[in-house]
N, C-alpha and C positions, 0 to 999 in steps of 0.2 A: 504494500500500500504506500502511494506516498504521499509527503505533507504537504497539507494547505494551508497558506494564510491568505486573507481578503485583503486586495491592495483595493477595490474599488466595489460600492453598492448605490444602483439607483434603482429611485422609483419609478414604475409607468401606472399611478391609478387607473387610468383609461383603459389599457391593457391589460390589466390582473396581474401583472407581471412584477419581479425584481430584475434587474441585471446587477451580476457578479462580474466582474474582474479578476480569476482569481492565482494567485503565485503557487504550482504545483512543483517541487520539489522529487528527483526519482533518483539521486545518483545511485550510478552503477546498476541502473536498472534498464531493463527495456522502456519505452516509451510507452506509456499506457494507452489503451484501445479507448475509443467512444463509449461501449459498455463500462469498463473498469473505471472512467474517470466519472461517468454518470452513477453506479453504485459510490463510488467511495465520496462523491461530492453528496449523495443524499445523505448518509451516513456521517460528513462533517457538518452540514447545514442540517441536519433532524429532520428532514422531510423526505416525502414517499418520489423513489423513481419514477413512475409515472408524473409527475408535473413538474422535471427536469428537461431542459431543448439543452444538449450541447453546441452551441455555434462554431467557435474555433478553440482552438490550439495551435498556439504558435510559439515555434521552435527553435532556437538556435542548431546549426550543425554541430553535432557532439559536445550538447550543452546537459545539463539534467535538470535543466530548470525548462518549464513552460508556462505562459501566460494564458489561460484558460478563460473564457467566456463564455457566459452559461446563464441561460432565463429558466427564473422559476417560477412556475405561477400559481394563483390561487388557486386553481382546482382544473382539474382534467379535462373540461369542456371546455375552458376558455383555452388550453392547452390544444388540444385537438381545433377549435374554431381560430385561431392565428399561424399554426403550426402547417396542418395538411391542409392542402386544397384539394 
């Protein structure tokens, strides 16, 4: 698993939504998959996978640090209605 801290959090009342910013930490690890960062980001923020969108990650070349961006929203419908078309 690796570590997280929150470099950045905003609101979207409009959208049900938060956006994170968030500094993921993996030295000497593989680069964590879209699954693995969406479990272990609901697991540091307390909230259910379902109403995590992972947007990016972005990476240094043979860095183990990434900067993660990530919307969590109020509930799984407002999830599904901004999310899939």
């Amino acid at each position: 698993m690796a570590n997280f801290s929150i470099m950045q959090e905003r609101d979207f009342p409009l959208l049900n939504r938060k956006s994170f910013l968030i500094k993921a930490e993996f030295i000497q690890k593989p680069t964590p998959t879209n699954a693995d960062i969406k479990k272990n980001i609901a697991t540091f923020l307390k909230t259910e996978e379902n109403r995590i969108a992972v947007k990016q990650i972005k990476q240094g070349f043979g860095m183990g640090t990434a900067e993660v961006t990530v919307y969590v929203y109020k509930d799984e419908k407002s999830l599904k209605a901004i999310e899939e078309i």
